[in-house]
C-alpha positions in Angstrom: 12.8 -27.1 25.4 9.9 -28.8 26.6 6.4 -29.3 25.7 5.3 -25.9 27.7 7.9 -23.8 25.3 6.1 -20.9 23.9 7.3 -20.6 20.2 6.2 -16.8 19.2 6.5 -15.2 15.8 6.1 -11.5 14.7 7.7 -11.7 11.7 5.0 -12.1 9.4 1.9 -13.6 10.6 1.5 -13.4 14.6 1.2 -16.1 16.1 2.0 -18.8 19.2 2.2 -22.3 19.5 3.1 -25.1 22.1 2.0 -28.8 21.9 -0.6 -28.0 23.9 -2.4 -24.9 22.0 -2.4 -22.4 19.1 -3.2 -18.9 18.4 -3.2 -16.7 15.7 -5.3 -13.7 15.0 -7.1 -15.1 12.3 -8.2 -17.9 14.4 -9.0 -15.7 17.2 -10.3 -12.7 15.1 -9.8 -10.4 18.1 -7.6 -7.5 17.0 -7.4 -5.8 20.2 -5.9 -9.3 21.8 -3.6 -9.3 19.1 -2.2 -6.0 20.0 -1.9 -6.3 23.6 -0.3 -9.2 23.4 2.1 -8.5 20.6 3.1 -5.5 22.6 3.9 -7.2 25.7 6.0 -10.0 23.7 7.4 -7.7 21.9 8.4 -5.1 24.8 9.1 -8.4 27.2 12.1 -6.6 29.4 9.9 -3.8 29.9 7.2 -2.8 32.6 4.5 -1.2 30.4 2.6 1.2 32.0 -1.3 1.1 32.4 -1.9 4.4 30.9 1.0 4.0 28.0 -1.2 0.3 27.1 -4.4 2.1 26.9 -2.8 4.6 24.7 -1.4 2.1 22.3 -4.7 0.0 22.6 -6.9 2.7 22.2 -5.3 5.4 20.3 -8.3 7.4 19.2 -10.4 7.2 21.4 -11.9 8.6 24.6 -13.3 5.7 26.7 -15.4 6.7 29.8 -13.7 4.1 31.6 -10.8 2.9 29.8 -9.1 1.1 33.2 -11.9 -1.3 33.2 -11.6 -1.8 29.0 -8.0 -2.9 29.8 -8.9 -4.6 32.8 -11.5 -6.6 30.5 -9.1 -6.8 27.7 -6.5 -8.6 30.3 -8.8 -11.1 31.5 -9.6 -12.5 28.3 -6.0 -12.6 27.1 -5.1 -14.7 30.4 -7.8 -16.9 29.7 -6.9 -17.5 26.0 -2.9 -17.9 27.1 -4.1 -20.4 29.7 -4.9 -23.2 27.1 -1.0 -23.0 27.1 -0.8 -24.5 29.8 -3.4 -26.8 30.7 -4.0 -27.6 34.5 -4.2 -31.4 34.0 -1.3 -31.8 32.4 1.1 -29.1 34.6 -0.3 -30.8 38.1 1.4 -34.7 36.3 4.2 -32.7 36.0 4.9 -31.2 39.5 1.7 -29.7 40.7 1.1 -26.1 41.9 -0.4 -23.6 39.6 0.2 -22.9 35.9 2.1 -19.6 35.3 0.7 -16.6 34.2 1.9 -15.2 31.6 0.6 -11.4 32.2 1.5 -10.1 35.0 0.6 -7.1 36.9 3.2 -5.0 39.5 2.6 -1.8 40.7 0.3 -0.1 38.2 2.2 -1.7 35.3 2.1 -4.8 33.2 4.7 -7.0 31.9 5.6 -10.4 30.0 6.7 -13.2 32.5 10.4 -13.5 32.2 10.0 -17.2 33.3 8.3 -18.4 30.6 10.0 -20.4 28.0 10.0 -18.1 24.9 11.1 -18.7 21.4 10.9 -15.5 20.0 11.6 -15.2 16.1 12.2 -11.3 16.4 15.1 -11.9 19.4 16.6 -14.9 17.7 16.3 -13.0 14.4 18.5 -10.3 16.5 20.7 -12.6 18.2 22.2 -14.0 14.8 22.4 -10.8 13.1 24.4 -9.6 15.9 26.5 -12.9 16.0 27.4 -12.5 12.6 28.7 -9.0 12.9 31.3 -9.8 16.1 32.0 -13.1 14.3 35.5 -12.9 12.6 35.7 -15.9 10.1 34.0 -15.3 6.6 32.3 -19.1 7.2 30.7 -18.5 10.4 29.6 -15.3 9.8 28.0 -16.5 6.7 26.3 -19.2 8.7 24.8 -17.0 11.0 23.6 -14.5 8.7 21.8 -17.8 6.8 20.2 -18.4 10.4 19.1 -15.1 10.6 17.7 -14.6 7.1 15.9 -18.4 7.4 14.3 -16.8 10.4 13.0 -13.5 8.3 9.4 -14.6 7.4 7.5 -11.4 6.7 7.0 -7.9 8.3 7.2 -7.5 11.8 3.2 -8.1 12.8 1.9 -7.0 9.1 -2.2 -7.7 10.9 -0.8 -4.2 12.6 1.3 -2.4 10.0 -0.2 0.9 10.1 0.4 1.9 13.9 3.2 4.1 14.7 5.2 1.6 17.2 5.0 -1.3 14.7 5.5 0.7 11.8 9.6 2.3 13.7 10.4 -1.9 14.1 9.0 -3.0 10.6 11.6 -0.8 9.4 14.4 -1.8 11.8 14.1 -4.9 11.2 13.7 -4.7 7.4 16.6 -3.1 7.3 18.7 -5.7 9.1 17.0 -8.3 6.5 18.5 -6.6 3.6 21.8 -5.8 5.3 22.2 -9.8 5.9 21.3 -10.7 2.3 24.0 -8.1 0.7 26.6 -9.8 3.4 25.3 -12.9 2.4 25.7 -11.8 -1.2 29.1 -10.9 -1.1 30.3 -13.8 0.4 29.0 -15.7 -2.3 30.6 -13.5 -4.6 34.1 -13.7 -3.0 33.5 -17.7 -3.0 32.8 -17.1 -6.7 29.4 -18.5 -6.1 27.6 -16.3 -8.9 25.2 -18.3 -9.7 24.2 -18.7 -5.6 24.1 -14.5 -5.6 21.4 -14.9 -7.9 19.7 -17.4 -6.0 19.8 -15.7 -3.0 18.4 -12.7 -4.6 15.5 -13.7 -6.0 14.4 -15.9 -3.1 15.1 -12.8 -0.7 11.7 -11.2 -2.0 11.4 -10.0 1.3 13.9 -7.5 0.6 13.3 -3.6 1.1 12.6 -3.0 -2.9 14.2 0.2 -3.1 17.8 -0.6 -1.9 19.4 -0.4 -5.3 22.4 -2.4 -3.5 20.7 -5.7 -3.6 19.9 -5.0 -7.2 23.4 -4.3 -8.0 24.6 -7.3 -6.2 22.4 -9.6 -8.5 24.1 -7.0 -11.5 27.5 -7.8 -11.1 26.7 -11.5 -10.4 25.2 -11.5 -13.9 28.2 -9.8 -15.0 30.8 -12.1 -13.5 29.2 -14.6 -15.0 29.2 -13.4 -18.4 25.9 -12.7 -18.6 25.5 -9.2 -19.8 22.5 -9.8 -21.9 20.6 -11.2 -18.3 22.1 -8.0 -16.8 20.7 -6.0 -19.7 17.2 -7.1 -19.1 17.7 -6.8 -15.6 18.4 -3.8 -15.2 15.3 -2.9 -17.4 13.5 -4.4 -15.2 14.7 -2.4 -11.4 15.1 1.4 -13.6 11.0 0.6 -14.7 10.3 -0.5 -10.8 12.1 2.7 -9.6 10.3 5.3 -12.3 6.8 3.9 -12.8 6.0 2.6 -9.1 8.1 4.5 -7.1 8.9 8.0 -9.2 12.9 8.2 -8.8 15.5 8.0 -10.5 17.8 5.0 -10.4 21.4 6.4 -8.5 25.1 7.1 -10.6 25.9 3.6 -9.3 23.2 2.3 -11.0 24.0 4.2 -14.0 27.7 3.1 -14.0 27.0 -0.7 -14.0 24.8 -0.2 -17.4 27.4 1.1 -19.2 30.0 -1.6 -17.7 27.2 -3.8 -18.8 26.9 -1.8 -22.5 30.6 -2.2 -22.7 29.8 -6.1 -22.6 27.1 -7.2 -24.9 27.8 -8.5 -28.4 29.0 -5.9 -30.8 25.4 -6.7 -32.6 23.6 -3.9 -34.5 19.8 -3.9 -34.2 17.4 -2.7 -36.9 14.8 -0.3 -36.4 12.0 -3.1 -36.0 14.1 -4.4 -32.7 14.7 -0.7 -31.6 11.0 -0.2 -31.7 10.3 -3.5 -29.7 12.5 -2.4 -27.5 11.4 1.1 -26.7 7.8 -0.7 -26.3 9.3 -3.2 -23.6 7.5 -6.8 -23.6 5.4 -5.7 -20.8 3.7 -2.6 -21.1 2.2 -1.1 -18.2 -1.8 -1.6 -18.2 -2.3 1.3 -15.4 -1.6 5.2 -15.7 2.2 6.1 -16.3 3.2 6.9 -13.1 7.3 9.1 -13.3 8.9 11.2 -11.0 8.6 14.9 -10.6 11.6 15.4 -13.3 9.9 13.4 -16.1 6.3 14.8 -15.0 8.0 18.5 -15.6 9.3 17.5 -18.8 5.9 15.8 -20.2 4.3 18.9 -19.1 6.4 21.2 -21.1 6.1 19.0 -24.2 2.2 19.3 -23.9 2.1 23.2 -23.5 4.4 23.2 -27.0 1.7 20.7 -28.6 -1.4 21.7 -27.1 -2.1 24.6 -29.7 -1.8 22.0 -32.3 -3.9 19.5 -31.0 -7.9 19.1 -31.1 -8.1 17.9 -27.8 -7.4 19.4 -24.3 -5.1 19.2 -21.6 -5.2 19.9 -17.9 -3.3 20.1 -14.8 -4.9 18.7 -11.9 -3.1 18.8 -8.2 -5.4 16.5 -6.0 -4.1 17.6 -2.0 -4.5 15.2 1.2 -4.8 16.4 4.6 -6.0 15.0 7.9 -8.2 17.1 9.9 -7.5 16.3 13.0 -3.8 17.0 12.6 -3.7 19.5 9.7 0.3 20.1 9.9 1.4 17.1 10.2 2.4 13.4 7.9 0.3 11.6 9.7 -0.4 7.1 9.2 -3.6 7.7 8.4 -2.8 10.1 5.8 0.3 7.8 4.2 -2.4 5.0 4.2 -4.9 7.1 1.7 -1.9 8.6 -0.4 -1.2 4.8 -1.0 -5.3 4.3 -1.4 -5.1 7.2 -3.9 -2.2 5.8 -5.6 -3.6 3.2 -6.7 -7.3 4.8 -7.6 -5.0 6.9 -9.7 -2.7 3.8 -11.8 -6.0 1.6 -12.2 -8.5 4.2 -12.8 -7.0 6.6 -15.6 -6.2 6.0 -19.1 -3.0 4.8 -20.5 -2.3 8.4 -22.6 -3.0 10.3 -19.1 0.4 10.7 -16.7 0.6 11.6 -12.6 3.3 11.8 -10.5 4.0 12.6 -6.5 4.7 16.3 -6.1 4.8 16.4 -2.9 4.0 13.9 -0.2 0.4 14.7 0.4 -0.1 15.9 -2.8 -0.4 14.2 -6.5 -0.1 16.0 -9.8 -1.6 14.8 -13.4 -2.0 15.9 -16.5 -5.1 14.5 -18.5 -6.0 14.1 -22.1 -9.4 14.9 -22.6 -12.0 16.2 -25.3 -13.4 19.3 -23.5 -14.1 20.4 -19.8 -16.9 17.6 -19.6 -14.3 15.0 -20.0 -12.1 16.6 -17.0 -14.6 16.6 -14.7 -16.2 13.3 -15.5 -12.5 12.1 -15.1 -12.2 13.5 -11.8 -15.0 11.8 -10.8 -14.3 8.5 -11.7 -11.4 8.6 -9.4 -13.1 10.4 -6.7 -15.5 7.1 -6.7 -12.7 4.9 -7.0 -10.7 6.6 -4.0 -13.9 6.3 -1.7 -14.2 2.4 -2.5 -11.0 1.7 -0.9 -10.5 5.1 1.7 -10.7 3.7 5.0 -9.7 7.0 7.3 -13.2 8.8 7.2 -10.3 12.2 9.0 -8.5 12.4 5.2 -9.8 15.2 2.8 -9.3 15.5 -0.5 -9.1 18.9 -2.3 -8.8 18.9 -6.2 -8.0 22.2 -8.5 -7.5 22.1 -12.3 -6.2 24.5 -14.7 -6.5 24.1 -18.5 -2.8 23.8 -19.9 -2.6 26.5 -22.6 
C-alpha cells in the first residue's frame, strides 16, 4: 500500500480517504456526487452506461438536457477526486500525470481498475467467501471475525431508499447475520457460552428479525444454566416480534421456552408477581401495535363488550397508494407506511390498538367518547403523518365504521 491507496467504505457512512485527502458526504454535502460515485465504486468491473447513470442519477425526472447534467456532474467529481492525488506530490514521485479515476470509453463510464482500492464491501466479500471454502473450524472462524470486524453499517445508509442500494443492503445484511450465527456456533462447539453472548449483543448490526441469532443467544443462556436470563430474554425478542414488527415468533422459538420452562426453579409465584409479570417492567409508552391474528381477536372482544360500554368503538382502515404507480409496492410508498407507522405508535393513546393488514394498508380500532372524538383522532394523526411525509406522490385514504 502506499500513500496514493484509496481506502473506500460503503458499509455504513460513505466515505474515502488517502494521506493526501478525505471525503465524505457530510463534508461535501453534495448528494448527487455521492451517488455517482458510490455507483461507480460500487459497480467497479462494470462499464456503466451514459443513459443507465442518468437513470440512477436522476430517477424522476425529465431534464431537458440531462447529457450535459451528467457531463457537469462528472467534472466536479474529477475535480473533488483529484485532491487524491495531488500534482506536486505524484511529479516527486515519477512525474507524468496523476490518474483519473473516472473514465470515459465509448459512451460509457467506469471506475479505473488501476487505482489502488480498499474496498470494505469486496474485502467484506472476499472473507465471507474465504470462510465458506475454508475446511478447518479455526480458520474459518478467523475469517468470518475479519469479515464481521469489517461490517460497519448498511451498505451507503445516506442512500437507503433507492432501488439498487436497497437489493445490496439486503445482500449484504444477510451475509452479516449468516457470519455471526457461524461465528456463534463455533463458540458454542468450543463451549464458549459466555462468548455467544458476547458476540450477540455486540452484533447489533444484525437483521432483527432472524429469530436464529436470537436462538443462538437462547441456548447459550441455556447451556449455561441460565434459564432465568433465557426467560427474560425471550420476553424480550416475542415483545420485539408482536409490538414492532406484528408476527408471531416461529415453533422453534416456541420450543426453546418450554425447554427453558422445563428449567427454571420449581418456584411458585403469588398473584402480586403474576400481575407484575403480565405488566412487564417496561410498558410500551406508544399505541399497541399486534399482528393481524391478535388485532382480529381484540376486535371480536370489543363487538361482545361494546353494548355494555358507555363509550364507542371504531374501525378505521387508513390505505396508501402512490399515484404515479397505482398498482404497484413502490420505495416511496414503503418509506410513508414506515412514516405512518410511527405517526400511528406516537400519536394514539395507550387503550387504542392498530396493526398492518395489508402492506399499504393499516387497521385500528379506537376508544373514543362519541363521533367527535373519532374524527378529532383522525386528525391528529393526519397532522402528525404530514410532519414527517416526505413523498408529496403518497395518498392517504381513511374510512371508519362504528363497531356495533
Amino acid at each position: 500500500m502506499s500513500a496514493y491507496t484509496l481506502y473506500i467504505n460503503l458499509l455504513g457512512e460513505f466515505s474515502i480517504r488517502n494521506e493526501y485527502h478525505q471525503f465524505t458526504h457530510i463534508s461535501n454535502k453534495s448528494l448527487q456526487i455521492t451517488r455517482l460515485l458510490a455507483y461507480l465504486i460500487a459497480n467497479k468491473d462494470t462499464e456503466v452506461s451514459k443513459d443507465k447513470l442518468i437513470d440512477i442519477l436522476w430517477p424522476e425526472e425529465n431534464s431537458a438536457n440531462p447529457s450535459g447534467a451528467l457531463r457537469n456532474l462528472i467534472y466536479r467529481s474529477r475535480q473533488i477526486l483529484s485532491s487524491f492525488f495531488p500534482k506536486e506530490n505524484w511529479n516527486e514521485n515519477g512525474g507524468g500525470d496523476p490518474p483519473e479515476c473516472i473514465l470515459l470509453s465509448q459512451n460509457a463510464y467506469r471506475w479505473n481498475p488501476d487505482i489502488d482500492c480498499v474496498i470494505d464491501i469486496y474485502e467484506f466479500e472476499l472473507y465471507a467467501h474465504l470462510a465458506e471454502k475454508e475446511p478447518n473450524d479455526a480458520a474459518k472462524y478467523s475469517m468470518n471475525s475479519k469479515a464481521h470486524d469489517i461490517y460497519k453499517g448498511d451498505f451507503l445508509n445516506v442512500l437507503s431508499a433507492e432501488e439498487w442500494v436497497i437489493f445490496r443492503n439486503v445482500y449484504y445484511k444477510n451475509m452479516y447475520t449468516k457470519i455471526t450465527i457461524n461465528m456463534c456456533r463455533h463458540l458454542s462447539d468450543q463451549g464458549d457460552y459466555a462468548g455467544v453472548i458476547r458476540l450477540c449483543e455486540s452484533s447489533s448490526l444484525v437483521d432483527q428479525m432472524d429469530e436464529q441469532i436470537h436462538i443462538e443467544k437462547l441456548h447459550a443462556y441455556l447451556e449455561m444454566n441460565a434459564p432465568t436470563q433465557a426467560l427474560n430474554y425471550y420476553y424480550s425478542v416475542s415483545d420485539l416480534f408482536t409490538q414492532k414488527f406484528g408476527i408471531d415468533i416461529s415453533p422453534a422459538m416456541r420450543l426453546i421456552y418450554q425447554e427453558i420452562i422445563r428449567r427454571l426453579p420449581n418456584r411458585q409465584q403469588d398473584i402480586t408477581g403474576l400481575e407484575e409479570n403480565l405488566r412487564g417492567s417496561n410498558q410500551a409508552k406508544g399505541t399497541f401495535y399486534c399482528n393481524f391474528d391478535i388485532f382480529k381477536n381484540i376486535y371480536q372482544i370489543n363487538l361482545r363488550s361494546v353494548r355494555r360500554s358507555q363509550s364507542k368503538r371504531f374501525l378505521i382502515l387508513i390505505t396508501m397508494e402512490d399515484c404515479d404507480k397505482p398498482e404497484e409496492i413502490t420505495t416511496p410508498l414503503i418509506e410513508e407506511m414506515d412514516n405512518l407507522y410511527t405517526a400511528l405508535s406516537k400519536n394514539l393513546r395507550t387503550n387504542d390498538v392498530f396493526t398492518k393488514s395489508s402492506p399499504t394498508q393499516f387497521s385500528l380500532i379506537l376508544t373514543v367518547a362519541n363521533e367527535n372524538g373519532c374524527l378529532c383522532a383522525i386528525q391528529r394523526i393526519v397532522d402528525k403523518y404530514n410532519k414527517l411525509k416526505k413523498n408529496a406522490q403518497i395518498e392517504m385514504q381513511i374510512d371508519r365504521k362504528l363497531i356495533q
